[in-house]
C-alpha positions in Angstrom: 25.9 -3.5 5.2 26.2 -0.8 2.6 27.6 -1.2 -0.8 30.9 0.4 -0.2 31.3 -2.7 2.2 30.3 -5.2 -0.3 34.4 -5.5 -1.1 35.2 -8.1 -3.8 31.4 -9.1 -4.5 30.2 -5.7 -5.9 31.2 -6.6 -9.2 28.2 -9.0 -9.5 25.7 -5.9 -8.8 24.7 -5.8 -12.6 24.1 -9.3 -13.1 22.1 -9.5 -10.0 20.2 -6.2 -11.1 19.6 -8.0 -14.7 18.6 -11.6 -12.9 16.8 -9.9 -10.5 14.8 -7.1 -12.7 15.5 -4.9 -10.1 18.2 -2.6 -8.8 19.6 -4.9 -6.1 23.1 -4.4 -4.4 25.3 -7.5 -3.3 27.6 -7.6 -0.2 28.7 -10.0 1.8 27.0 -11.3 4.5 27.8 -11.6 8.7 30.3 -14.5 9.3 28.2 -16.9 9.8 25.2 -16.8 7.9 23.7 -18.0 4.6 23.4 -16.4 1.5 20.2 -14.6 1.5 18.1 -11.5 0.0 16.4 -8.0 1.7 14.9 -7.7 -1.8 17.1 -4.4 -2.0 19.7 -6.2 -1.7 21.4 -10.0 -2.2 23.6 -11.3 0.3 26.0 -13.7 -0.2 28.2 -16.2 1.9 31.1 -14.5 3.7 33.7 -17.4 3.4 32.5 -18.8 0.1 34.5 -18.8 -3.0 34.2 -16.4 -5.4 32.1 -19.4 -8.0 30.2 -20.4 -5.1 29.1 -16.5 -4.5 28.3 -16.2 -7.8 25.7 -19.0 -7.6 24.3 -17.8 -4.5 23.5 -14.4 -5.7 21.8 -16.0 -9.5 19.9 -18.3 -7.2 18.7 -14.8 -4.8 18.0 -12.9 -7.3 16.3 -15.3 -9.3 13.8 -15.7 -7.1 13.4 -12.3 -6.8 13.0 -11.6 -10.9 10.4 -14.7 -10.7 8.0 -13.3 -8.1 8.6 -15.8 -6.1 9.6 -14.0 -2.8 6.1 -11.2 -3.5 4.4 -10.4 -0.2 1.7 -12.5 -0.3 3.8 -15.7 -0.6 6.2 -14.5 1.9 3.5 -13.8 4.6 2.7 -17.5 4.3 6.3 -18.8 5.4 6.3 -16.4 8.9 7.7 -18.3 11.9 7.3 -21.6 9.7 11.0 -22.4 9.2 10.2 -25.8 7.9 7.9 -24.4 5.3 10.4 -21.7 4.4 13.3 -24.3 3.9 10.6 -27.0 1.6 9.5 -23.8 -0.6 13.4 -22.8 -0.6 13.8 -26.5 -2.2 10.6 -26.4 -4.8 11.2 -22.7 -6.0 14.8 -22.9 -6.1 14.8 -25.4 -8.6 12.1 -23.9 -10.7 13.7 -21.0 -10.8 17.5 -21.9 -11.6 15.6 -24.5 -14.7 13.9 -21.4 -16.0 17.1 -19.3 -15.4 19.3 -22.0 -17.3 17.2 -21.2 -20.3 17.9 -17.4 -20.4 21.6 -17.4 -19.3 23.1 -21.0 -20.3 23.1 -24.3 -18.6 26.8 -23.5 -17.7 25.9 -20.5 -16.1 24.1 -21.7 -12.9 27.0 -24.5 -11.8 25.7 -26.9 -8.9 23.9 -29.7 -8.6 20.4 -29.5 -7.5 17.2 -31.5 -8.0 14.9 -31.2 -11.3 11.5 -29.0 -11.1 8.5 -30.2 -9.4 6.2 -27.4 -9.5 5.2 -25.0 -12.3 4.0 -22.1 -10.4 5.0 -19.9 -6.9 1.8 -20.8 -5.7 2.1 -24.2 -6.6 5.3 -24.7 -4.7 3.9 -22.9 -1.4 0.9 -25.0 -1.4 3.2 -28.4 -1.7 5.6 -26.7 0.8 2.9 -26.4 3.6 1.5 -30.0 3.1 2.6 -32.9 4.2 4.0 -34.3 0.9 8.0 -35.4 1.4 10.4 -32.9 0.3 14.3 -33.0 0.1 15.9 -30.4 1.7 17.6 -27.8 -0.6 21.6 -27.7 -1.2 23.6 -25.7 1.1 24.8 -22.9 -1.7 20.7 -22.2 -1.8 20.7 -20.2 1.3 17.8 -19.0 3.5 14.6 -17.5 2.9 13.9 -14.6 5.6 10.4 -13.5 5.6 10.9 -10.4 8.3 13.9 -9.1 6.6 11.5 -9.5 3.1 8.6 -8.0 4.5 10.3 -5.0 5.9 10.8 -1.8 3.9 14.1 -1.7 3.0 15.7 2.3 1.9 17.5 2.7 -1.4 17.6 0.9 -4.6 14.4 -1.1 -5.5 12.2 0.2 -2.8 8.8 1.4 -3.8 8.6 4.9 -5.6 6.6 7.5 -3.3 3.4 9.3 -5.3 5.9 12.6 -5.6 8.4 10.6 -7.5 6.0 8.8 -9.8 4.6 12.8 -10.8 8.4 13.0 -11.4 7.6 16.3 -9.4 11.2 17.4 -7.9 12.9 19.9 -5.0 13.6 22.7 -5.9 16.9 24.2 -5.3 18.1 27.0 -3.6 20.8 28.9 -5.5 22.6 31.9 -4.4 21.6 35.0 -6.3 24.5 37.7 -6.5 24.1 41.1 -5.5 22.2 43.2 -8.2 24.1 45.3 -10.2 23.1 49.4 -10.0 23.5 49.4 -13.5 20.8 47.9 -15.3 22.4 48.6 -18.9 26.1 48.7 -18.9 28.0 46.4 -21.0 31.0 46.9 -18.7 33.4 44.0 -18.0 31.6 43.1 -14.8 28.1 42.7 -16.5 25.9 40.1 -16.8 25.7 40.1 -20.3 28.8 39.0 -20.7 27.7 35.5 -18.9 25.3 34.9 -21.2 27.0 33.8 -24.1 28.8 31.4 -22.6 24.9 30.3 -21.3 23.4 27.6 -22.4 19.9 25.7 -20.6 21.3 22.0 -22.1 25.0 22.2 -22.5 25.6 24.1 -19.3 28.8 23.4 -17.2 28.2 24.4 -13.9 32.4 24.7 -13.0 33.2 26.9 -15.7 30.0 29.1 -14.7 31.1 29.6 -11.2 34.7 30.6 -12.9 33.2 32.7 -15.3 31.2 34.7 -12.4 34.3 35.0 -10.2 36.3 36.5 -13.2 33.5 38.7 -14.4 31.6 39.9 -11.2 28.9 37.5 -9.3 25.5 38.6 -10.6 23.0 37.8 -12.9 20.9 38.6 -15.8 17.6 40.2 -14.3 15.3 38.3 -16.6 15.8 39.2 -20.3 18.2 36.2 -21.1 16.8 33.6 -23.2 14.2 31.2 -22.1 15.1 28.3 -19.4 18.7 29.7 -18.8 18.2 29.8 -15.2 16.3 26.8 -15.2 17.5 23.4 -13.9 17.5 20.5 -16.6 16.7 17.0 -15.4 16.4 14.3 -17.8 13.9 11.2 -17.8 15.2 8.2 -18.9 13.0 5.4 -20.6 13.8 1.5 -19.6 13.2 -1.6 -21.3 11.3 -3.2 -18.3 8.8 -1.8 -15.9 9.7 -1.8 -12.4 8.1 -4.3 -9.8 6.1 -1.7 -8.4 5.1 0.7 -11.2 1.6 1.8 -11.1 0.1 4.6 -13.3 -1.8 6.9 -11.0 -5.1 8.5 -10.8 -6.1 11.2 -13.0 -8.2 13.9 -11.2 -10.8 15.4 -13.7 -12.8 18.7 -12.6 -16.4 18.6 -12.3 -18.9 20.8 -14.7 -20.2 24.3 -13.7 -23.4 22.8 -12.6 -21.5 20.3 -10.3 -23.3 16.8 -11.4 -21.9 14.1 -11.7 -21.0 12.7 -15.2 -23.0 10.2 -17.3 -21.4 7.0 -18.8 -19.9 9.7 -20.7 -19.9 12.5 -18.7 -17.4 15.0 -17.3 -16.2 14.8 -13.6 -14.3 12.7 -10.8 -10.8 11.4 -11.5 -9.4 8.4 -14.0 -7.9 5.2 -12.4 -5.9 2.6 -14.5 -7.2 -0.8 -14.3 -5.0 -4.2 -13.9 -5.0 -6.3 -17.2 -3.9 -9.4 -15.9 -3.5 -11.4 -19.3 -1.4 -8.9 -21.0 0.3 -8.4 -17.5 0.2 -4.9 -16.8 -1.6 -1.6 -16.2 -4.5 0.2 -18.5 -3.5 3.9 -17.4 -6.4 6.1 -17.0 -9.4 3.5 -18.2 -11.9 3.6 -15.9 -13.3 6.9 -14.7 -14.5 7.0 -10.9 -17.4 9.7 -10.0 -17.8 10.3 -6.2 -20.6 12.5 -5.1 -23.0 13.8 -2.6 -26.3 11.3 -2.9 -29.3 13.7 -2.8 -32.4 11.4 -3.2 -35.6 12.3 -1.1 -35.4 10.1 2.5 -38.3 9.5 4.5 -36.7 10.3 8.1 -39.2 7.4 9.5 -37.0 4.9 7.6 -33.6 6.0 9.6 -33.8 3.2 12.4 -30.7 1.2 12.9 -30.5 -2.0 14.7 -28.1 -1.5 18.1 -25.7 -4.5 17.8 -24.2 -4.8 21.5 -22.2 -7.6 21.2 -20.5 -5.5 18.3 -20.2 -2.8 20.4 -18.1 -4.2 23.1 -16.4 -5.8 20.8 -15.1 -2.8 18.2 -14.6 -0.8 21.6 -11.9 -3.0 22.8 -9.8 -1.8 19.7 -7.2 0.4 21.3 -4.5 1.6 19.1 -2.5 4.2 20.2 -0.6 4.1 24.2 -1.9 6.6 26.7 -0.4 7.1 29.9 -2.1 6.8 32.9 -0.9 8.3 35.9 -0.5 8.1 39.4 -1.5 4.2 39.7 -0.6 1.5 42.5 1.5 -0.7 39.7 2.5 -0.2 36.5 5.7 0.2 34.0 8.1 3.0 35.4 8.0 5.4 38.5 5.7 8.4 37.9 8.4 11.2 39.2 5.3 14.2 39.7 3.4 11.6 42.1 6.6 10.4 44.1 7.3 14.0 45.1 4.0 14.3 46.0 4.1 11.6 48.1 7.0 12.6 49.8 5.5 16.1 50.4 2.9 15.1 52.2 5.0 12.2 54.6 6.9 15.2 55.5 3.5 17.0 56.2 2.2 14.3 58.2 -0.3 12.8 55.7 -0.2 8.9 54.8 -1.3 8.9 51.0 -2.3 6.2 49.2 1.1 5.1 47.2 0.0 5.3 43.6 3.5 6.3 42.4 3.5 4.6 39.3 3.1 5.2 35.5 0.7 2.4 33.1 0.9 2.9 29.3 -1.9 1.0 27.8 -3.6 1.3 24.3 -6.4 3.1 25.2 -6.6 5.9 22.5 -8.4 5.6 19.3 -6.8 6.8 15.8 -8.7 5.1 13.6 -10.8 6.0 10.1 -13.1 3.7 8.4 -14.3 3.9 5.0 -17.5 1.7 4.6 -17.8 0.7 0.8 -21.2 -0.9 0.7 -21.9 -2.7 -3.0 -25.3 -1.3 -4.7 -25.0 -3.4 -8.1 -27.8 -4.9 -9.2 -26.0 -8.7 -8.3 -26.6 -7.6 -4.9 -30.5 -8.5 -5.3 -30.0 -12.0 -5.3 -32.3 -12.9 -1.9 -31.6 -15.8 0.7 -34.2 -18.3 2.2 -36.2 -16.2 4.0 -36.4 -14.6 0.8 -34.4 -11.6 2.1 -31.7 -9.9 -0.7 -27.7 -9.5 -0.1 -28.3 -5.9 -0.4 -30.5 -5.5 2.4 -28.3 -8.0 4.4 -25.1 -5.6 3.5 -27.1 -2.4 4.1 -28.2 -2.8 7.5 -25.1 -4.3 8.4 -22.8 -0.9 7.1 -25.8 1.1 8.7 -24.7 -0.8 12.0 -21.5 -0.8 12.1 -21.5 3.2 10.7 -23.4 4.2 13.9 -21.2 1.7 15.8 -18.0 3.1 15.1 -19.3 6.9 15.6 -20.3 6.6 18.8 -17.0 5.0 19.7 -15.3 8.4 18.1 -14.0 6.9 15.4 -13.7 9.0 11.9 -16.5 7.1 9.7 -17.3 7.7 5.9 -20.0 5.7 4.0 -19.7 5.2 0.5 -21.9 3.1 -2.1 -20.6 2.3 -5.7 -21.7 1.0 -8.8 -20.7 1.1 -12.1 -22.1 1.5 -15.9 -19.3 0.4 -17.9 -16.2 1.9 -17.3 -16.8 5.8 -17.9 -19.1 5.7 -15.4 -18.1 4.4 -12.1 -20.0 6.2 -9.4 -19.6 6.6 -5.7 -22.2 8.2 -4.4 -21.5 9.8 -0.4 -24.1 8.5 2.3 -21.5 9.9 4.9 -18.6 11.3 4.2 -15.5 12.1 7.6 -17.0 15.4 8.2 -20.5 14.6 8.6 -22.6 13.3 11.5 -24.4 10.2 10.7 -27.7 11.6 11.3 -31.0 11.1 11.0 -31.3 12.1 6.8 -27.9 10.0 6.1 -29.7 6.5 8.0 -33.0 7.0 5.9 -31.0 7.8 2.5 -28.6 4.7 3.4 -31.8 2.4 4.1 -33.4 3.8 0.8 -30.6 2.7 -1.3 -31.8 0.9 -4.0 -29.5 -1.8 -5.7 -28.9 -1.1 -9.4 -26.2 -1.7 -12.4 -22.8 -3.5 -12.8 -19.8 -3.9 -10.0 -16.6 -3.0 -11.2 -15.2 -3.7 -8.2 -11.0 -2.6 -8.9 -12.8 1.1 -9.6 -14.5 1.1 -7.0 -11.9 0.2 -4.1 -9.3 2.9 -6.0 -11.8 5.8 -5.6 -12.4 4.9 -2.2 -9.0 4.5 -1.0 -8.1 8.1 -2.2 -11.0 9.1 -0.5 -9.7 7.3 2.8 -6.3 8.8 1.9 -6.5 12.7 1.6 -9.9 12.9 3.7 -9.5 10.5 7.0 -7.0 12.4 9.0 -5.9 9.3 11.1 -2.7 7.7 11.5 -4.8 4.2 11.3 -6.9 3.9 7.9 -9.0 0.8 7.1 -11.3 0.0 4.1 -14.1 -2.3 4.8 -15.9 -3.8 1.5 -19.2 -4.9 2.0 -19.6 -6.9 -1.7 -20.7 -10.6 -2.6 -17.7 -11.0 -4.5 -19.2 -10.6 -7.9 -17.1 -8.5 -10.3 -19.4 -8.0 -13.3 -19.3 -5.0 -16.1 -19.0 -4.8 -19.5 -15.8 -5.9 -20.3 -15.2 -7.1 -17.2 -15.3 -10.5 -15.9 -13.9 -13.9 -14.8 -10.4 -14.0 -13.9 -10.1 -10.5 -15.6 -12.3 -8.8 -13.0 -11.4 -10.8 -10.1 -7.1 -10.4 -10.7 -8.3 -6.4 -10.8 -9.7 -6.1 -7.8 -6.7 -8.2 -6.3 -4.5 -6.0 -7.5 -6.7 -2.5 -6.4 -6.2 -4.3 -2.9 -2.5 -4.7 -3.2 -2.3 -1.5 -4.6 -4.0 0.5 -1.3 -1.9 -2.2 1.4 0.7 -1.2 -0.4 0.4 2.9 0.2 -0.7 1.8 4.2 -4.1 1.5 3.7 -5.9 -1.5 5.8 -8.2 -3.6 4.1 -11.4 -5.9 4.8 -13.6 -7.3 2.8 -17.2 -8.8 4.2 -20.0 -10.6 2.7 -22.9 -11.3 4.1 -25.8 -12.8 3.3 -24.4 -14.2 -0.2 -23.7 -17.4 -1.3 -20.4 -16.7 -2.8 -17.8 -19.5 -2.1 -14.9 -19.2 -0.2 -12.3 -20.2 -3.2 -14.3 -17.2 -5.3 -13.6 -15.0 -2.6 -10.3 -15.8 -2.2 -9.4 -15.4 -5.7 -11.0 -11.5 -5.5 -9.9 -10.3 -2.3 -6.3 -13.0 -2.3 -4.6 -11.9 1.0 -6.6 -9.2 2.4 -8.8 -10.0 5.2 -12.4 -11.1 4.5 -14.7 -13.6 6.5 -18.1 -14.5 5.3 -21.7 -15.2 7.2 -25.6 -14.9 6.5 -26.0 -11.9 9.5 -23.8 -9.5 10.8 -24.7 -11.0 14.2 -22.5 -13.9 13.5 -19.0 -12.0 12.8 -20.2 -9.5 15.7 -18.5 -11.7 18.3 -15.1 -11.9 16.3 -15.4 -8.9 14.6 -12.3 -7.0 17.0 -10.2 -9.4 16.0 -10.7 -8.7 11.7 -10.1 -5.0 12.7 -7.1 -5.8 14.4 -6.0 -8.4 11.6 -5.9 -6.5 9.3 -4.3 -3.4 10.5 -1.6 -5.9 11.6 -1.3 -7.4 8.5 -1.0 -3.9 7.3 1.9 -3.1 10.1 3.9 -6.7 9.3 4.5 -5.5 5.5 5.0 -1.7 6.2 
């Protein structure tokens, strides 16, 4: 339903937007339905009346302008309609009490029950229990996780990377015919044009007039500046958007090509999440990616074959290929059933493979191995054996793995010296072969330093980005869960490396995280990597037998919210 349909309701579009903190549009909905909200959009009852429409959309929006309808809760509430309908109840009245406040108690009319919870994730976590909870009043609507999890076009939609650079199409414009006389200040000149010219306070209808009464061409370059130039204007806003991000900041290397110290010169600034002042510090922490160049002792490049991995990883098919010419299968295969009636006519009795099988077969797939090399990573296990070395040869496995399966695979370490120097030095990056030289530097590696972990997963998803090549990308962080730098730590660290997680789902990037051989807990870990797939276990051996289906998790996690 588009907002030329919305009829009687579209007056409510600005509160909505206001309510909502978001450019939302209001319509009506399908006879029959609840009120309910896209996220782009709020829809409300079809036969309501016009107070009871009102409420619905303050109550939709409301929960939009809270957070309470963000991804990561929503995911939770798929194909669980009792859940949806119990958190509809708790967040509805948390909401409208908070939205009282702002507006006025008068402006939220309807009776509904007094606040239980303080927080979104409170309310979730009571709404998938078992503790009682009232059903919510009819005028509250629905809650529609698919509809919320799909991207929706127009208003309030994430801004691409070419918006946010505010960089803009440029358009064509017809350019008259050249006049034969570059000088005259006949009628017909362009000279004339240009003092009714002007770059800011330029009307484009009295232009066109202007032309058609003077001749139709234009000055050929010695006008003043920016008077055949476009203007655009930016505006400034009072709130940022939902989905604002600064973005990376690429800096040039020196001519010598090394890699900057903690104040050096080189790789690209990232912002970093402040989550107690809640929002982004643009261009804080600068990233170094490089070539790592340390001596290898080629009788150091074993790497433990994992077969059980192996089969597992190679049952990952994600793109269809069709196979031909088989005895059963989806849809006729025309080229064989001509064949097959070719030779009857000759006298031959074929076998009748006349049909077509589409299976997923094909492999589109590129992997970006972040192992952590901080110096938390020497803490060692029973045997008396470090996380590093746990984490090492299990990326050295699964690197080698994944090649021979013809996947692209890069291998990246990082670690960090404060936050001018985060460094990501290249073990294996897409174009190379992990050879011989790249196994020995990788089983070399030497833990050392501080893990700032957000840095860290933003350079290495715009590595994955511009250098993987694959419709399918997928980060795989190998880290104990241990944000630690200067500056950086506690909830600080771990809501930043949350949010560099969001942050690369959000652009279509896959993400799992892995620890193994740490100690870490699993309410730490979830409070680093929040909804992203991770899974914890002293070996590799003992996620090899699962490990096809967090592949597959997460890339479908990753399809669900595209």
């Amino acid at each position: 339903m588009t907002v030329a349909q919305a009829g009687d309701v579209g007056h409510l579009r600005l509160l909505a937007t206001y309510v909502a903190g978001r450019a939302v549009d209001v319509a009506r909905a399908p006879a029959g339905e609840s009120a309910h909200t896209t996220g782009s959009a709020v829809y409300v009852s079809a036969d309501g009346s016009a107070a009871g429409q009102r409420r619905e959309m303050l109550l939709q929006a409301a929960l939009l302008g809270a957070g309470s309808l963000d991804g990561h809760l929503v995911r939770a509430l798929r194909a669980r309609p009792a859940a949806a309908r119990r958190y509809l109840a708790l967040e509805g009245s948390r909401v409208l009490a908070g939205l009282g406040a702002v507006l006025s108690e008068t402006a939220v009319p309807g009776s509904y029950d007094p606040p239980r919870t303080a927080t979104a994730e409170e309310s979730l976590a009571l709404a998938t229990g078992r503790a009682p909870v009232p059903d919510p009043p009819a005028w509250f609507g629905v809650i529609k996780p698919a509809k919320l999890l799909t991207k929706q076009p127009g208003a309030g939609g994430k801004a691409t990377a070419k918006e946010l650079r505010l960089e803009f199409d440029p358009i064509d414009m017809p350019e008259g015919e050249e006049d034969d006389d570059d000088g005259g200040d006949q009628v017909g000149g362009s000279k004339i044009l240009k003092l009714f010219e002007n770059p800011l306070f330029n009307s484009r209808a009295l232009s066109d007039q202007l032309r058609k009464l003077f001749g139709n061409s234009r000055s050929a370059g010695d006008g003043p500046a920016g008077a055949e130039m476009q203007v655009r204007a930016v505006r400034k806003v009072q709130r940022v958007g939902a989905n604002a991000q600064p973005l990376p900041t690429r800096i040039q290397f020196t001519d010598d090509g090394k890699p900057g110290a903690a104040l050096g010169i080189g790789g690209a600034l990232h912002p970093e999440w402040d989550v107690h002042g809640q929002r982004y510090k643009p261009d804080w922490c600068r990233v170094l990616d490089f070539p790592l160049t340390v001596d290898a002792d080629i009788a150091a490049a074993g790497v433990a074959d994992d077969d059980v991995l192996r089969r597992r990883l190679s049952r990952i098919g994600l793109g269809p290929k069709v196979l031909r010419s088989r005895p059963d299968g989806d849809e006729l295969d025309l080229e064989a059933l001509i064949d097959l009636v070719v030779d009857l006519r000759s006298g031959h009795s074929p076998a009748e493979n006349i049909y077509l099988e589409r299976r997923k077969l094909e492999r589109n797939l590129g992997v970006l191995i972040l192992l952590d090399a901080s110096g938390s990573a020497t803490d060692t296990d029973t045997d008396g054996l470090a996380v590093h070395d746990h984490q090492r040869r299990a990326a050295a496995t699964m690197a080698h793995t994944l090649e021979e399966l013809g996947d692209r695979v890069a291998v990246y370490a990082f670690r960090s010296q404060g936050r001018h120097a985060v460094h990501l030095p290249a073990i294996k990056t897409f174009d190379q072969r992990f050879g011989a030289a790249g196994r020995a530097r990788l089983n070399q590696l030497q833990p050392a330093s501080y893990t700032r972990l957000g840095a860290g997963i933003r350079g290495a998803g715009d590595i994955l980005k511009n250098q993987a090549g694959t419709q399918n990308r997928l980060l795989v962080v190998l880290s104990d869960g241990h944000p630690y730098d200067e500056g950086y730590e506690g909830r600080y660290a771990e809501a930043d490396a949350h949010k560099a997680l969001e942050e690369l789902r959000a652009d279509g990037v896959a993400c799992l995280c892995l620890t193994i051989g740490a100690t870490t807990t699993d309410d730490a870990l979830a409070r680093v990597f929040g909804s992203a797939g991770h899974a914890s276990a002293t070996t590799l051996g003992e996620l090899s037998p699962r490990m096809d289906e967090l592949f597959l998790s997460a890339l479908r996690e990753l399809a669900v919210s595209r």
